[in-house]
ROGU-571951 format. One line per field, with one value per residue (C-alpha): residue in one letter; residue number from 0; x, y, z. Coordinates in pm, whole numbers, plus 50000, padded with zeros to 5 digits. Layout:
! residues N
rest [A|...]
nr [NUM|...]
xx [X|...]
yy [Y|...]
zz [Z|...]
//
This chain:
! residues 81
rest [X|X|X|X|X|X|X|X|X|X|X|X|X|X|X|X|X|X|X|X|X|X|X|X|X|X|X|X|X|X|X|X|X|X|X|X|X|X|X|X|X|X|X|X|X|X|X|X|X|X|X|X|X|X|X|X|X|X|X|X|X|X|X|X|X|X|X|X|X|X|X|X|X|X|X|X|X|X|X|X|X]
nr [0|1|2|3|4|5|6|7|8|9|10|11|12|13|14|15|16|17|18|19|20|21|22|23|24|25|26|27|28|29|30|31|32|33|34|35|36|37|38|39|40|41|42|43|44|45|46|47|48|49|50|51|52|53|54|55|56|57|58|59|60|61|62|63|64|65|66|67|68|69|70|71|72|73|74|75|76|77|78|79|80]
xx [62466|62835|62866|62831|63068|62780|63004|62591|62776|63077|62870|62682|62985|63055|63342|63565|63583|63508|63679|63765|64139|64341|64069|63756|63646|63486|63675|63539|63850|63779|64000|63752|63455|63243|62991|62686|62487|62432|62612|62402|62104|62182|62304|62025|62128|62156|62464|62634|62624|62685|62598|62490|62785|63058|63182|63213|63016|63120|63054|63190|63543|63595|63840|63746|63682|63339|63455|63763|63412|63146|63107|62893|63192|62987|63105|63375|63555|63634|63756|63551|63734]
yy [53497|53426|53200|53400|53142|53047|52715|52466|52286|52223|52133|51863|51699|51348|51300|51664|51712|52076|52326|52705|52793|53078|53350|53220|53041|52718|52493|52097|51865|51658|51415|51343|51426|51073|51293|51222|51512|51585|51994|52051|51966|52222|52494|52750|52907|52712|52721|52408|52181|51829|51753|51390|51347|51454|51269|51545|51832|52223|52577|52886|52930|53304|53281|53592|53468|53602|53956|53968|53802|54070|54286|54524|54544|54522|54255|54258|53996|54163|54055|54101|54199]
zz [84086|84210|84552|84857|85075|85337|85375|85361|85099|85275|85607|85375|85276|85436|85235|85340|84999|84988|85237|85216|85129|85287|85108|85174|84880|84920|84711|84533|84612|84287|84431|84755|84613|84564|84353|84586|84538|84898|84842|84536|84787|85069|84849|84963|84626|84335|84277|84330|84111|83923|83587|83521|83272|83530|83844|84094|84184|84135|84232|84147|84253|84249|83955|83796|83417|83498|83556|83249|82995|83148|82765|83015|83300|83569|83752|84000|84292|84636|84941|85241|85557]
//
């Protein structure tokens, strides 16, 4: 399931650390993030996360390696209007 941009995560964040650039995409600022866990909480979807060996939390990022890796080539990024 790819991030759907609802912007909980980004509302969770005390730090700032995660905001949407010029597209849309709610982006981790590794550099702000203090790696409290508080996203990975509201995330209605799972999909943030933080792995206890790294020091910041991430989320899909709309990068498209997903889509170029899919053997089945069913998977595709588009920009809402």
């Amino acid at each position: 399931m790819a991030c759907p941009q609802c912007g909980k995560c980004a509302e969770a964040c005390e730090a700032g650390a995660i905001k949407q650039n010029a597209k849309g995409v709610y982006m981790v600022d590794k550099k702000l993030c203090t790696g409290c866990g508080k996203c990975v909480e509201a995330c209605p979807f799972g999909l943030m996360v933080k792995a206890e060996d790294k020091e910041t939390a991430g989320k899909c990022s709309a990068c498209g390696i997903c889509v170029k890796a899919c053997p089945m080539e069913v998977l595709e990024i588009r920009e809402e209007d």
